[in-house]
N, CA, C and O of each residue as an XYZ file, in Angstrom:
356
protein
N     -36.298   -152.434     18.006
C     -36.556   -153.795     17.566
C     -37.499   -154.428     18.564
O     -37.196   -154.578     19.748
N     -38.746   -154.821     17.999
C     -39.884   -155.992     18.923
C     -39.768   -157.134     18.901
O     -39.555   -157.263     17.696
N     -39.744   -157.912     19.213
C     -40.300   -159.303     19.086
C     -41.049   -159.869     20.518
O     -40.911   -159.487     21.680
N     -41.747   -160.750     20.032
C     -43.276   -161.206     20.554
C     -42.607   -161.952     21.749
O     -43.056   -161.798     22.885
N     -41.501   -162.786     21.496
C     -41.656   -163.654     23.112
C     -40.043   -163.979     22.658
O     -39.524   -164.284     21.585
N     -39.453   -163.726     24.220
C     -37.894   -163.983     23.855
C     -37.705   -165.526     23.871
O     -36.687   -165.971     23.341
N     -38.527   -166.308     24.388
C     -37.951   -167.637     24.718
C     -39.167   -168.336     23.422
O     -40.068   -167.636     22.959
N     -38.969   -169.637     23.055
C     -39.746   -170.534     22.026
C     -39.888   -171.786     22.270
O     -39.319   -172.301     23.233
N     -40.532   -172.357     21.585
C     -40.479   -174.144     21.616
C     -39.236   -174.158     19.960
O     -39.141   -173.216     19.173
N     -38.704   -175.080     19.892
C     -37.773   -175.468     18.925
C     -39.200   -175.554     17.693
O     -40.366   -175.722     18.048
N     -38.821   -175.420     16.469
C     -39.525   -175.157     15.295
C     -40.059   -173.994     14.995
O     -40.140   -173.624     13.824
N     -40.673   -172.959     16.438
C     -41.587   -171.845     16.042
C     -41.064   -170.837     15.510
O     -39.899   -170.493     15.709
N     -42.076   -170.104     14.585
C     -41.286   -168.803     13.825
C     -42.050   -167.758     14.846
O     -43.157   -167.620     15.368
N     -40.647   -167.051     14.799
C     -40.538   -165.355     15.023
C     -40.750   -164.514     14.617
O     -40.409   -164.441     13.436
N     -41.162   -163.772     14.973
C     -41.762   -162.178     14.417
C     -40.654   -161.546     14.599
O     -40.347   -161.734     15.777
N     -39.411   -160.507     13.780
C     -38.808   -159.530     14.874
C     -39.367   -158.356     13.741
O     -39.709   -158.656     12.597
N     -39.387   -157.126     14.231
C     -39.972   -155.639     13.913
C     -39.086   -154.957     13.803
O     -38.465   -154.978     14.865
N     -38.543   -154.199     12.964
C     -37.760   -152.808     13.148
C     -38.954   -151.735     12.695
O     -39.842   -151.807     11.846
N     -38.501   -150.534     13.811
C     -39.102   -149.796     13.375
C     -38.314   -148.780     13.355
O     -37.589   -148.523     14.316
N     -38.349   -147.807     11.886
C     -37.634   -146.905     11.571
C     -38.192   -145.206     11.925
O     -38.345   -146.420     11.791
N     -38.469   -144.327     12.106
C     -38.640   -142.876     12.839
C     -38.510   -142.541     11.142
O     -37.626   -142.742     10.310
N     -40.202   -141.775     11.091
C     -41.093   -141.710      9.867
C     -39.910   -140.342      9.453
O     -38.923   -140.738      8.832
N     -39.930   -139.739      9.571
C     -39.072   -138.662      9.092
C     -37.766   -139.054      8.456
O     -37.315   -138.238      7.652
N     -37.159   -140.021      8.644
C     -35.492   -141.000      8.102
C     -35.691   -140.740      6.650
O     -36.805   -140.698      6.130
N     -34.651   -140.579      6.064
C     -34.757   -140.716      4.861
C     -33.848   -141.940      4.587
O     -32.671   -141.707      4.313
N     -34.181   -142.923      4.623
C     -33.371   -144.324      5.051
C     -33.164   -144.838      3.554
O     -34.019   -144.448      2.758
N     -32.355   -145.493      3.159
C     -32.526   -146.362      1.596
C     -32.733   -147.781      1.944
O     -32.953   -148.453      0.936
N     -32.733   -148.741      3.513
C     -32.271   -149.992      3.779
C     -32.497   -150.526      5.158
O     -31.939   -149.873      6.040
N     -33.135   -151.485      5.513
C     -33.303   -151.741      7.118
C     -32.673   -152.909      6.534
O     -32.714   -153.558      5.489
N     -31.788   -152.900      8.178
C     -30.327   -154.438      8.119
C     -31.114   -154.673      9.606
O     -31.391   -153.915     10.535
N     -31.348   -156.244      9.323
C     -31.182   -157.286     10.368
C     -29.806   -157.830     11.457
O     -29.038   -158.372     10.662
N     -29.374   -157.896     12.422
C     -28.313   -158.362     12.705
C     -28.744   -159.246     13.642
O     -29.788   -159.276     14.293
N     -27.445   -160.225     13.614
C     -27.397   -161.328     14.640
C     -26.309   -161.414     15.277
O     -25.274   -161.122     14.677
N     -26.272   -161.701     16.215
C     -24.833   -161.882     17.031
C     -23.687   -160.367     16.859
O     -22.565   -160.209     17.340
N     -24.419   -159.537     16.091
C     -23.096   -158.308     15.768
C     -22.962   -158.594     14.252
O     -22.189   -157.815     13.694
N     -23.377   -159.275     13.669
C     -23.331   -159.857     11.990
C     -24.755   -159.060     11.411
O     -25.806   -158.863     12.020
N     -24.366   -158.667      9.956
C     -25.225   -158.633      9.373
C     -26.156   -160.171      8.829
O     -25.618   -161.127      8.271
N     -27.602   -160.068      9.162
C     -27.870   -161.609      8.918
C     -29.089   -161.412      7.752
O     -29.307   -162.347      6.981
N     -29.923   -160.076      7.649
C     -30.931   -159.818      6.430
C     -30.882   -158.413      6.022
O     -30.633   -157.630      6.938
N     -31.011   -158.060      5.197
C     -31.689   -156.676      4.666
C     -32.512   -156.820      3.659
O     -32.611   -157.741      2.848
N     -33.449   -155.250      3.836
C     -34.562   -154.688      2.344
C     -33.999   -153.978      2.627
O     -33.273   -153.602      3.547
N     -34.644   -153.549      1.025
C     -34.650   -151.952      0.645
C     -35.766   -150.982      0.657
O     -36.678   -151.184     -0.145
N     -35.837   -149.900      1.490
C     -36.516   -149.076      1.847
C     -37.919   -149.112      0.986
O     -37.617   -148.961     -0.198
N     -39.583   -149.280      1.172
C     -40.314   -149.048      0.664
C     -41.442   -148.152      0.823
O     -42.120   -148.132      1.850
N     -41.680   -147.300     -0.332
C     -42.611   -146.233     -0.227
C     -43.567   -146.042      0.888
O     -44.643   -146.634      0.793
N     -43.321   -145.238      2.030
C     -44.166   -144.736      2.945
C     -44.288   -145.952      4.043
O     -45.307   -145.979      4.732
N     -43.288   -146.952      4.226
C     -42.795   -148.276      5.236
C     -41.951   -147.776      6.127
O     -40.796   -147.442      5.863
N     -42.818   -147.654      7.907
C     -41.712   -147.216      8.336
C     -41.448   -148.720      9.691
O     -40.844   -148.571     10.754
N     -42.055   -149.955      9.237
C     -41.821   -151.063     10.088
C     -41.686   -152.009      9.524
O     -42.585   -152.270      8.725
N     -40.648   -152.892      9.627
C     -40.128   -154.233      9.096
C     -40.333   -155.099      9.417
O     -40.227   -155.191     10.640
N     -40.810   -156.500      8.609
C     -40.682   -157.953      9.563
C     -40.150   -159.121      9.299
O     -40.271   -159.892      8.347
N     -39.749   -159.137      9.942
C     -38.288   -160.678      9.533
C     -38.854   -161.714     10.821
O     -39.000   -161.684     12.043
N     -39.095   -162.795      9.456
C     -39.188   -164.111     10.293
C     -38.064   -164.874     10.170
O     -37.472   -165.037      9.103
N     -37.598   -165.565     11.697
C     -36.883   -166.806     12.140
C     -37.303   -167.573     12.450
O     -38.480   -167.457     12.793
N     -36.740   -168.705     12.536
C     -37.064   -170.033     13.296
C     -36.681   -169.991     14.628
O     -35.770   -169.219     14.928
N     -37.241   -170.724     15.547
C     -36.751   -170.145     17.373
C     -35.424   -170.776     17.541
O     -34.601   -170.167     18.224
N     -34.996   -172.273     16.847
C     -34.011   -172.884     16.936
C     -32.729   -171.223     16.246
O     -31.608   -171.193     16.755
N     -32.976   -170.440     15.516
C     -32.099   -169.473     15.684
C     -31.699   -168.454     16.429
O     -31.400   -167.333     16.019
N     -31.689   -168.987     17.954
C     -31.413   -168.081     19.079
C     -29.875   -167.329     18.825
O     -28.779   -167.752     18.457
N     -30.406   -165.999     19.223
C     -28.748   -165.329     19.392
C     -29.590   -163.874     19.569
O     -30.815   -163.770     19.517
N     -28.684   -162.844     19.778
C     -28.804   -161.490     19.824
C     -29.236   -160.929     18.864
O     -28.664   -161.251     17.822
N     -30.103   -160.134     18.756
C     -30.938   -159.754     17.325
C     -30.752   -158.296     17.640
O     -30.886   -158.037     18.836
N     -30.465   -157.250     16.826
C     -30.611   -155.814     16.487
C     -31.021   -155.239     15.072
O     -30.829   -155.969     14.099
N     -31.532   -154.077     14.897
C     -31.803   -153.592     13.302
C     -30.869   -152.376     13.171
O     -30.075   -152.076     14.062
N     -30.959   -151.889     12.356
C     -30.327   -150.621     12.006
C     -30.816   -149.781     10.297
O     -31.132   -150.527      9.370
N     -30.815   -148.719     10.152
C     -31.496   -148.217      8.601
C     -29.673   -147.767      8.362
O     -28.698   -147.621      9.099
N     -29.939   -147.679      7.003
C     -28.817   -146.926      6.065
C     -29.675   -145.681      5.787
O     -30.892   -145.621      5.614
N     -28.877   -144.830      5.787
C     -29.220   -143.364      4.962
C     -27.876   -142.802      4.253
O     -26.713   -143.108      4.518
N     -28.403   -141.805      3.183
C     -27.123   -141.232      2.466
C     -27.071   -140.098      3.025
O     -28.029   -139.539      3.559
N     -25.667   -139.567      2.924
C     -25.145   -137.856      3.321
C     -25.423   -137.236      2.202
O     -25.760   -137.829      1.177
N     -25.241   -135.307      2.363
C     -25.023   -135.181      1.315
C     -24.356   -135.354      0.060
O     -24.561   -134.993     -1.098
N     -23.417   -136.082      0.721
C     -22.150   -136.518      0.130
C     -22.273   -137.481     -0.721
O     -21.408   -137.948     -1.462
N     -23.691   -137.863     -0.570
C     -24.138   -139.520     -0.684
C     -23.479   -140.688     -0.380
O     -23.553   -141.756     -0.988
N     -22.643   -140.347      0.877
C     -21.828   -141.768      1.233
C     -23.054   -142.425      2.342
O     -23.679   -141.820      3.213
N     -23.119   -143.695      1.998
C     -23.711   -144.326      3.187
C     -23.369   -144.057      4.663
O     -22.236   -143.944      5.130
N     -24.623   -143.969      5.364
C     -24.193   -143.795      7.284
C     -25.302   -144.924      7.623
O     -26.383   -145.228      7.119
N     -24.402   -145.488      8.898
C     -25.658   -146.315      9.852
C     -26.099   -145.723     10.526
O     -25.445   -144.763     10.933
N     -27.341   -145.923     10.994
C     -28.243   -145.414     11.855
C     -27.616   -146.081     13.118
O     -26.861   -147.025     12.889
N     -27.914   -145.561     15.019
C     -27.372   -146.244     15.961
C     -28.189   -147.749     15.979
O     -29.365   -147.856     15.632
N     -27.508   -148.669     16.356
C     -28.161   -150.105     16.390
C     -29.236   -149.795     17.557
O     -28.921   -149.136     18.547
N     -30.480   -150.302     17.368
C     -30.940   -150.860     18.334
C     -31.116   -151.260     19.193
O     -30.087   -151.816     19.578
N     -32.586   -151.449     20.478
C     -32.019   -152.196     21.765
C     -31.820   -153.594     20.661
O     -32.281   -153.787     19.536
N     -30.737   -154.612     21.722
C     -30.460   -156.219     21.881
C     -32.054   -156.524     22.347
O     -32.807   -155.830     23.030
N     -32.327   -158.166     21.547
C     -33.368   -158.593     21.467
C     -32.798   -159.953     22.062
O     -32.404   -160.278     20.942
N     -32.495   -160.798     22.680
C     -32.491   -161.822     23.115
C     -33.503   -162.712     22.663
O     -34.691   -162.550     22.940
N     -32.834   -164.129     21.620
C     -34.223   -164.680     21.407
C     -33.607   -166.271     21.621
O     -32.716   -166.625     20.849
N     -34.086   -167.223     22.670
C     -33.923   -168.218     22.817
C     -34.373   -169.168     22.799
O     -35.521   -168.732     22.881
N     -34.575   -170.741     22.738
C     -35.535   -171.565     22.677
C     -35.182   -172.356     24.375
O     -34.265   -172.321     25.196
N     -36.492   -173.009     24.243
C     -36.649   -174.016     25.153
C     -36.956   -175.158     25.217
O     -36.969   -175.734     26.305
């Protein structure tokens, strides 16, 4: 997970990035906040980087994670992400 600048002025939007490892056979990139799921898509043809905008006034801990199926086709998470710290000032 990227994002451009951990600290903000109150109002500004955020960039955050997941980037998923081109080989995944992923169905889903999840946003999290605080340990919460806070956005998801669904996987798109030959996309292996995501971008979710916030507002800076939404400071908290940010991570991504992909879904993929087993053979089993039961859903698995991918390991979370580094923590993104995003705060205002």
């Amino acid at each position: 997970l990227f994002l451009g600048k951990a600290s903000r002025e109150e109002g500004d939007t955020v960039v955050l990035k997941c980037k998923v490892p081109p080989l995944s056979s992923f169905f889903r990139v999840i946003f999290c906040k605080d340990g919460k799921d806070h956005a998801s898509w669904p996987m798109q043809e030959s996309k292996f980087a995501y971008n979710y905008k916030v507002r800076a006034n939404s400071a908290g801990r940010f991570t991504c994670l992909y879904q993929q199926k087993d053979p089993q086709n039961q859903e698995k998470n991918s390991f979370l992400s580094a923590t993104q710290n995003l705060g205002v000032t």
